[in-house]
Structure formats: structure tokens, C-alpha cells
N, C-alpha and C positions, 0 to 999 in steps of 0.2 A: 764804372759803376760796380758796387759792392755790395753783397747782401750780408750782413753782419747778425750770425741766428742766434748769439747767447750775450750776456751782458757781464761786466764785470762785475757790476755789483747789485744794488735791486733792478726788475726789469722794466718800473714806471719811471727811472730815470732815462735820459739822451748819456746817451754810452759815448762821450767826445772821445775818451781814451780809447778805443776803439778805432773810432773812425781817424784818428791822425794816424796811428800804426800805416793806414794806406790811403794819407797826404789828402783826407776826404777835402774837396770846400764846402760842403753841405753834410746836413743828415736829415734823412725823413725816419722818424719814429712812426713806427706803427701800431697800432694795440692800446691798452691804459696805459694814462702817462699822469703823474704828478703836478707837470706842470711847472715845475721849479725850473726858473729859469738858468739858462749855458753863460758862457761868457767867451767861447772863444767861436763856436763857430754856429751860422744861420741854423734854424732849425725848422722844420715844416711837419706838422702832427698830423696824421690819418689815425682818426680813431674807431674809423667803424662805423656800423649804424646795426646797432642791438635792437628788436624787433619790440615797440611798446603802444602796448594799446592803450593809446590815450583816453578812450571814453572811460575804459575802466579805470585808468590813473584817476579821474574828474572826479568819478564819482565816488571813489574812495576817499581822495580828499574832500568834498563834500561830507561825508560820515563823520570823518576826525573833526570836520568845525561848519558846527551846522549855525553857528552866528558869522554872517556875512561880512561884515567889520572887524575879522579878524584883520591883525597883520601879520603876514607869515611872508619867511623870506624861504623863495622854494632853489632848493639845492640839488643839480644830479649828476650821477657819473657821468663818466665824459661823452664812453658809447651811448647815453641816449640825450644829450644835448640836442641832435639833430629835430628832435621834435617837442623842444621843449614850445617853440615857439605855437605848434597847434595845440599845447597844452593850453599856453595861456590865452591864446584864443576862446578858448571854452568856458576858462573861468574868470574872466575879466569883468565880463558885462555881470557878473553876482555877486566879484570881490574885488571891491574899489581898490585895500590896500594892500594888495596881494603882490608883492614882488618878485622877481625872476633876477637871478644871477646871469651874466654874462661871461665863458670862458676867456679869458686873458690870461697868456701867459709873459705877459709883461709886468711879471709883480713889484710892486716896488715897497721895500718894507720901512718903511716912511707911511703907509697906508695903512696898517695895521688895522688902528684905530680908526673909527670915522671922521673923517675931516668934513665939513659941508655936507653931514650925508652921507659920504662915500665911503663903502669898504671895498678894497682892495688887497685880497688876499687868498694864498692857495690857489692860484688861475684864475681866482673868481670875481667880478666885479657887480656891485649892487647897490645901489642908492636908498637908504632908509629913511624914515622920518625923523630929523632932528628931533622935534617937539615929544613927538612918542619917546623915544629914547631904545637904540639899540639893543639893551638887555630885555628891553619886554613883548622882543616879535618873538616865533617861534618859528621853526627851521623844519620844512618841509624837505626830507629825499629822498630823491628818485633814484631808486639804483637797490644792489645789493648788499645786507653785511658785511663790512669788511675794516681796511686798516683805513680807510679813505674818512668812511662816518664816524669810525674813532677818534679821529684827528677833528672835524669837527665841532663832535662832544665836548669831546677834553677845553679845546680853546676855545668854544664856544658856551661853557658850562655853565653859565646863569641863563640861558633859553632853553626852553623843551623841543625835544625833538619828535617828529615824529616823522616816517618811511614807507615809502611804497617800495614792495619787491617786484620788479615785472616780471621774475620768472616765476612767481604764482600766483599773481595779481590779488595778492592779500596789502591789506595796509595795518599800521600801528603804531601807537603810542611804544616808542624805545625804549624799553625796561630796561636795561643795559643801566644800572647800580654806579652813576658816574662818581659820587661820591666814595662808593667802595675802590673805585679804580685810583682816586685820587690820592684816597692813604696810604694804596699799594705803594704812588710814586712818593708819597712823602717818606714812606718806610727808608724808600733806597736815600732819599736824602740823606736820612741818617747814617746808612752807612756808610755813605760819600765823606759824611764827617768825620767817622771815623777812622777812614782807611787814609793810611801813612802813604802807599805807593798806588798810581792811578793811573792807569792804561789807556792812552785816547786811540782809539781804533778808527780809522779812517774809511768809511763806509760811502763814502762820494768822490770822484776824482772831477766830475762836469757842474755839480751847480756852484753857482757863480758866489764868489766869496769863503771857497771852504778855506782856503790857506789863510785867512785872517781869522778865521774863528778856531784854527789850530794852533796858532800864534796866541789869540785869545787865552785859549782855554791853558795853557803852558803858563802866561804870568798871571791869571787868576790861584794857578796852584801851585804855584812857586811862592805867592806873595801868601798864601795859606799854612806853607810852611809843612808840603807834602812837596813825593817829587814824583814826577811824570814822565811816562815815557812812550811814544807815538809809536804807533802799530800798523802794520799796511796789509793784510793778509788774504786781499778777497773778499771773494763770498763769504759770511760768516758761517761757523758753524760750535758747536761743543769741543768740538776736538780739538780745532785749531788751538780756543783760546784754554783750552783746558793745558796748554807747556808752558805756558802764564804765572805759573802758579805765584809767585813772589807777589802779584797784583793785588791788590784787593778787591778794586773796582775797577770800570771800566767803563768807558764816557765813548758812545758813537755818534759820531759826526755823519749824519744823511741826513737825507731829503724827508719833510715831515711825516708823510706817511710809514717810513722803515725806521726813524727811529725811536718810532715804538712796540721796543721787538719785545715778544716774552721772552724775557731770561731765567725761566723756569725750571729749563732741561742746562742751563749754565754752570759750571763750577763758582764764575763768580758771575754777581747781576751786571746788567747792564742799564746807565744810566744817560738820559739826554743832556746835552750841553746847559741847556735851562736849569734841570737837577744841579748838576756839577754845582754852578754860581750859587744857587743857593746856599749849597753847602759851604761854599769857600768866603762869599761877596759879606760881611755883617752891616753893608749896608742895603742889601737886598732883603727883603720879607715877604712872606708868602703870603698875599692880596685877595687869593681867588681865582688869579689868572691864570692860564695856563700855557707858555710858548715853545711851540714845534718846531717854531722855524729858526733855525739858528742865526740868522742875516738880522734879526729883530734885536739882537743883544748886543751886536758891535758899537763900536764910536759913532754919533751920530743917528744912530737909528730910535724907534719909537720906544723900545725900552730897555733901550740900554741904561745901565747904573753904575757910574765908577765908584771905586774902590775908596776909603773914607781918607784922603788925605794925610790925616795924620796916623800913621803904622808906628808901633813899637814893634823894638823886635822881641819882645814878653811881656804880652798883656797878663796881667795879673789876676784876671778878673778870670778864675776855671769854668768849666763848663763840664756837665754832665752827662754822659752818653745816655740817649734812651733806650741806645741795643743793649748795651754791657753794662750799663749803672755806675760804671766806673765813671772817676773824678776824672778832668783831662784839662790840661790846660792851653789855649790858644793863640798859638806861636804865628804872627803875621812879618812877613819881612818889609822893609822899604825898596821902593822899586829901584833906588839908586844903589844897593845893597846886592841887588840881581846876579854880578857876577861874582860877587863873596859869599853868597850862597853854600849853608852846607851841603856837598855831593860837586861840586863844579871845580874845587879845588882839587889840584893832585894830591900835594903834601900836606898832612898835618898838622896844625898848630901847635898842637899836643899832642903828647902818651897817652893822655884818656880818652882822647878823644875814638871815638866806638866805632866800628866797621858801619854798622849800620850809618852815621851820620853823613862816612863818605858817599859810602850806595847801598842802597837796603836790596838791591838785585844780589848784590856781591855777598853780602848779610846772610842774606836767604841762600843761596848755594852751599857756602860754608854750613849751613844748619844741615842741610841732606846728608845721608847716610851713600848717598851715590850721586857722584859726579859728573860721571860721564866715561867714554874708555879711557882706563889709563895709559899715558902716554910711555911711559919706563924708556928715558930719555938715558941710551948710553948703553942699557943694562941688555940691550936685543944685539945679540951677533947679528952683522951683517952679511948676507948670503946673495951667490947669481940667482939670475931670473932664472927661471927653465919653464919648460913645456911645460900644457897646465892639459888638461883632456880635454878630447875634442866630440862635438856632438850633442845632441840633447841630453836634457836628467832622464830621460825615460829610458835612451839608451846611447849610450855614449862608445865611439868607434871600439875601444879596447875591453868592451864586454862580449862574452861569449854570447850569442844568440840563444833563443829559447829557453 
């Protein structure tokens, strides 16, 4: 047995990379968990039991919807699952179509959407009213502010939300400006379309399907006619991706709740796999929906959209930037064309052909005014080793004392 205290990457993920380092056949996760499901090894959640006054819960939701016929579908964090069930005890016998989620972390993104009723998504499982129609319940949750209720929002953006906090047993209507948040991400779309070189940063090594949506996300922007280049760095932070600089953007693959990080304090933004496609897919258009979970976009799954068959390699037809106003024209490859790709070949076809076309990393170095040390290859005498001093900086053996 092993007690594994920090995590490679967010800490509501199952750290699988961790736990093979020492040959685990299990993991028990402790604490808030996402909920995204592993692929390689059992997983057993303890979440706790967060201390909620349910009558106060009742009766706050009672304030928020004093018509009985509501349909509310009630949502909670994980630690106070334990009692959702004496919630809905209280409010059953007053709210015929009052629904309760069920934790499952056997998501399956084929369930997206309601199939018979059923949603199936983010852990959560919940059977709505066909005939009502999903978009007109409203999302009751228990828990506190955080990246959990944003996620959500976002995907769940044509229902109102409203939240109880039980660390101050207040309740409320979620002002939280979804549409303000939405143009934020459409903002970065744009930059996505703009940007030449695109950084996919790997922010998940456990939930199940990442290496196909990194695969994904490589011949979406290759077929775009930008080139890419996969990142593995950790925990994120400013610094890291701030030696990046050649990047434009920056596309993180995680778990839905971390990959919507503010990239605020970033040199460059950071964009979800969803964003990316936008920007690259022209047969993908922005509906209203909005997808976290990156498993939702591959072959096969609920919304996934392949790429329009017929690719020129210069569409004719320019496009307009709405960050820079500049004219730009959109350059799509064919997928059998993959490995002719400009940047994939060593040698040049031609003399004009431009650094940049081979590798815009390489591009961008040459631009710098500093390179790096230089090497002065020949021009350094070579000299023996010798004695170097011995001792600390503070006082080293061959210093006089005092």
C-alpha cells in the first residue's frame, strides 16, 4: 500500500500515472473527484461527507420555486451526495417533477444528449422528461462556487441555474453573466484562427481517451493548415508556458472541470479542444452548445463532426480576422497529403521556399536577438581539469577565517 499526497496534474483527477510508478493494481481517490473516467486501472472514490443541513437546503429551494410543478433537475457536489437522498425525501411529497442526479462514474459520452430521457454525463445520471423537453428544467446545486458549477453552466447554458451554498446556508439565482463567459471563449476562437503555431499541452495522462483526442486534435490542425506541437510540462503554470514563445495558442487536453482555466495571468490564452475544432472544423458552427469533455468530439461519439470531404489545398474563398481585420486566406490540406505537409519534409522543393513554411519554431528563433549560449565550436583552447574549491559559498576551506 501507498499513500500518493500530490498529483501530477489537477487534483479532482485519479493520478493512474502515479500510481503505476509503484506497479499499484488499484487506486482509492480521496477528496473531490471529477469523476472522469481511468482506463487502465480499478478506481474506488471516498468523497467524504461535508456536513449539510438539509432542512435548510428544503427550504431554500422552496423560496427559489414557490410553484410546485416546477421541473428542476437538482445537482451536487460530490461531498454532499451522501444526503441528497434525505433531501429528496423532504421535497418529493410537494415536487412531483423534481429530479435527483445520480453519481456514476461510468460515463459514457454516447450519452451526452438524452437518449429515452436519460442524461448521462460528468458522473452524473438523471432521467428527464421527454415530452417537457431538457432545455426547459432548471438545475438546482448543492455545493459551492467553483470550476464544477461552471462546467455546468457553460454545457448546460439554455437552463437556469440556481445554488445553494451549505457553508452559508444562503440560496440563489446564479448571476454568473453565462453569456458574457461565452464570448470570452468565442473571443479565443478567433484567436485560434488566427494563430499559425498551436501548442497542445497535455494536462491529463488517466482519463480514458486522451491519446486519441491528441491524435485528434494534430490532424484537425494540420488539415487547417497550422502546425502543432505537443507539450507535456506538468502542473501548468505562467512560467512554464511563457519559453513557448513561438506559440500562439495553446489547446489543453483535461478533465472538464480544469480545462477551463483562466488564462489571464498567460503570455498566450489557453484554449479547450472544443474551441480548437471550431476554429480549424468549417464544418463545425457554433449552435449554442457548449463541450467540456473532450471524449464527446472523437469518431463515433455524440458530437462528433468530420472534416468536409472535399479539401483544396487553397480555398479561394479569404477570410477576415475579427482580432486584426486583416484579410487571410484559408489554407486546408487533404488528409492523404498528411505527410507532404509543409514542415514534415527535410529538404526544400525550392529556393523560396521560407524558413518559416519548413518550421515556424525554427522561424521564430532566427527572429531573436539571443539564442542561447554560444557554442564557439573549435575557437576555446582546451585545458586539464584541476581542483575547483572546496567548502560552502559562505566559506570555502582556502578563506581566511573572520
Amino acid at each position: 500500500m501507498y499513500i500518493l499526497g500530490d498529483t501530477s496534474y489537477g487534483s479532482c483527477c485519479v493520478d493512474e500515472v502515479a500510481a503505476e510508478h509503484v506497479s499499484a493494481d488499484a487506486v482509492i481517490h480521496y477528496g473531490p473527484a471529477c469523476l472522469s473516467p481511468c482506463y487502465k486501472l480499478p478506481v474506488l472514490h471516498v468523497f467524504g461527507r461535508e456536513k449539510l443541513d438539509v432542512k435548510r437546503c428544503a427550504e431554500v429551494f422552496q423560496e427559489l420555486y414557490p410553484n410546485h410543478q416546477a421541473h428542476v433537475v437538482v445537482l451536487s457536489e460530490v461531498a454532499y451526495s451522501h444526503a441528497i437522498d434525505d433531501l429528496a425525501s423532504q421535497l418529493y411529497p410537494r415536487y412531483p417533477n423534481v429530479v435527483f442526479s445520480q453519481l456514476d462514474s461510468k460515463d459514457d459520452p454516447d450519452s451526452a444528449q438524452p437518449i429515452s430521457g436519460l442524461v448521462q454525463q460528468f458522473g452524473r445520471r438523471f432521467v428527464v422528461n421527454e415530452q417537457y423537453g431538457f432545455d426547459n428544467y432548471t438545475m438546482f446545486y448543492v455545493g459551492c462556487e467553483g470550476p464544477e458549477l461552471t462546467n455546468f453552466m457553460l454545457t448546460w447554458n439554455r437552463c437556469s441555474f440556481s445554488s445553494f451554498d451549505p457553508k452559508t446556508g444562503q440560496g440563489r439565482w446564479e448571476t454568473l453573466d453565462v453569456n458574457r463567459a461565452l464570448r470570452r471563449r468565442l473571443y479565443l476562437v478567433e484567436r485560434a484562427r488566427d494563430a499559425q503555431v498551436v501548442g497542445i499541452v497535455v494536462g491529463t495522462l488517466g482519463v480514458a481517451d486522451y491519446l486519441s483526442v491528441l491524435q485528434h486534435l494534430r490532424e484537425i490542425i494540420h488539415w487547417a493548415g497550422k502546425r502543432a506541437y505537443t507539450l507535456a510540462v506538468g502542473k501548468l503554470n505562467p512560467a512554464k508556458l511563457a519559453n513557448f514563445l513561438e506559440v500562439d495558442i495553446f489547446v489543453l487536453v483535461a478533465c472538464p472541470q480544469n480545462s477551463l482555466l483562466d488564462s489571464t495571468d498567460f503570455y498566450r490564452p489557453l484554449i479547450t479542444p472544443y474551441e480548437m475544432e471550431i476554429a480549424c472544423n468549417p464544418a463545425r458552427t457554433w449552435t449554442g452548445a457548449y463541450v467540456t469533455d473532450f471524449r464527446h468530439l472523437l469518431p463515433g461519439s455524440c458530437d462528433h463532426i468530420p472534416f468536409p470531404e472535399k479539401l483544396t489545398e487553397t480555398n479561394n474563398e479569404p477570410s477576415i480576422s475579427l482580432i486584426t481585420g486583416e484579410l487571410q486566406s484559408t489554407r486546408l490540406y487533404k488528409s492523404q497529403d498528411k505527410e507532404s505537409s509543409p514542415g514534415t519534409a527535410v529538404a526544400c522543393q525550392s529556393h523560396k521556399q521560407t524558413l518559416a513554411e519548413i518550421s515556424p519554431g525554427a522561424s521564430f528563433l532566427e527572429s531573436r536577438s539571443w539564442r542561447g549560449l554560444e557554442q564557439q565550436l573549435g575557437q576555446t583552447a582546451v585545458t586539464k581539469a584541476v581542483v575547483g574549491r572546496r567548502g560552502i559559498a559562505i566559506a570555502y576551506e582556502d578563506e581566511p577565517c573572520g
